[in-house]
C-alpha positions as CSV (number, residue, x, y, z in Angstrom):
1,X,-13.3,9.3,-7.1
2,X,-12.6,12.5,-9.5
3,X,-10.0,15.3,-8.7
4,X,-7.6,17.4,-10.3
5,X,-3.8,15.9,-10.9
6,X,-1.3,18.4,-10.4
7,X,2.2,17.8,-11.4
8,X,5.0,20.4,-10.6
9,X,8.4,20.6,-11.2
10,X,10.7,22.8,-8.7
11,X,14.0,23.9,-8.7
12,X,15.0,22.8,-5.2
13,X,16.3,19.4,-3.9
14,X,13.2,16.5,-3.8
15,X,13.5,16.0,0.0
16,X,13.2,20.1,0.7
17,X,10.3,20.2,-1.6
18,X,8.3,16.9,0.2
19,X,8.7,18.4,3.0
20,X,7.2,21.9,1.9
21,X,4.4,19.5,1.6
22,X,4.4,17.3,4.9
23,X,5.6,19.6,7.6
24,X,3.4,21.6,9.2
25,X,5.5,24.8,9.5
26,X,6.3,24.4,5.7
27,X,3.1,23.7,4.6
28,X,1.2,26.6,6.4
29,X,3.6,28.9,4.6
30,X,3.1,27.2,0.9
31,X,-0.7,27.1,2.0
32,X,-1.3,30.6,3.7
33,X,1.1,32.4,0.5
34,X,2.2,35.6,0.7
35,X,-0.9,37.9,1.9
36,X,-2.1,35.5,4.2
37,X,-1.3,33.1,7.0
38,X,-2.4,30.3,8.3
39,X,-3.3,29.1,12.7
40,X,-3.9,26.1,14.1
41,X,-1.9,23.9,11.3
42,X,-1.9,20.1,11.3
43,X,0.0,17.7,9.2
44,X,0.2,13.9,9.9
45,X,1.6,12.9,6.5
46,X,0.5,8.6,6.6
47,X,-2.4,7.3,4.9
48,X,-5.7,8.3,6.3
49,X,-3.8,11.4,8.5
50,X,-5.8,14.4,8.4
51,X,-4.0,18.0,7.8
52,X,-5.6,21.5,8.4
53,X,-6.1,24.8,9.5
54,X,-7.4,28.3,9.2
55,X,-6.4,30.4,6.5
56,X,-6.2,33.9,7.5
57,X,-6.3,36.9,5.1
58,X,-5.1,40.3,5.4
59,X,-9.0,41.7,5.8
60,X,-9.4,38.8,8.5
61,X,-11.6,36.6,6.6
62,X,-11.0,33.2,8.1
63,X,-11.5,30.4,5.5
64,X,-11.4,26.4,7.3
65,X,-9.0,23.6,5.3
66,X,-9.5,20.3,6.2
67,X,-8.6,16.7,4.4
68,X,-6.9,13.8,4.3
69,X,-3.6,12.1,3.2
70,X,-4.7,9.4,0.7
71,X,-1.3,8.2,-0.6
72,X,1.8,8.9,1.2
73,X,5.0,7.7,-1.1
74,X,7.5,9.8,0.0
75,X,9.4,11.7,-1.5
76,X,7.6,10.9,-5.2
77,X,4.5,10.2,-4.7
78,X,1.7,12.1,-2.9
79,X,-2.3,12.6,-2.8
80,X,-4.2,14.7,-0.1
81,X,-7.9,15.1,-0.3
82,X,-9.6,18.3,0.6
């Protein structure tokens, strides 16, 4: 399997940033950023849980994300697929 690796460092507590990433309120914020939003969000952060939604932009282009958790070591430790 190829992909990208993306390491990031934040200036926020470890358990605040994972769940930025696993919780579906947080992550359609981080996901939709700041001109856009995103519906219909689903996060099941465990190994093989899918997450999702519909991005929205300002111009209401609809864009569809979909994937899956692949490794699931919270909070150091994880891989999503798209």
């Amino acid at each position: 399997m190829s992909g990208y690796t993306s390491t990031r460092t934040f200036g926020a507590p470890r358990e605040l940033v994972w769940g930025c990433l696993t919780e579906a309120g947080h992550v359609g914020v981080w996901f939709g950023g700041h001109d856009g939003r995103m519906e219909d969000m689903v996060c099941e952060p465990v190994v093989g849980g899918r997450w999702g939604g519909t991005m929205v932009l300002p111009d209401g282009h609809r864009i569809e994300w979909d994937g899956r958790f692949l490794v699931v070591e919270g909070p150091a430790r994880l891989v999503w697929a798209f």
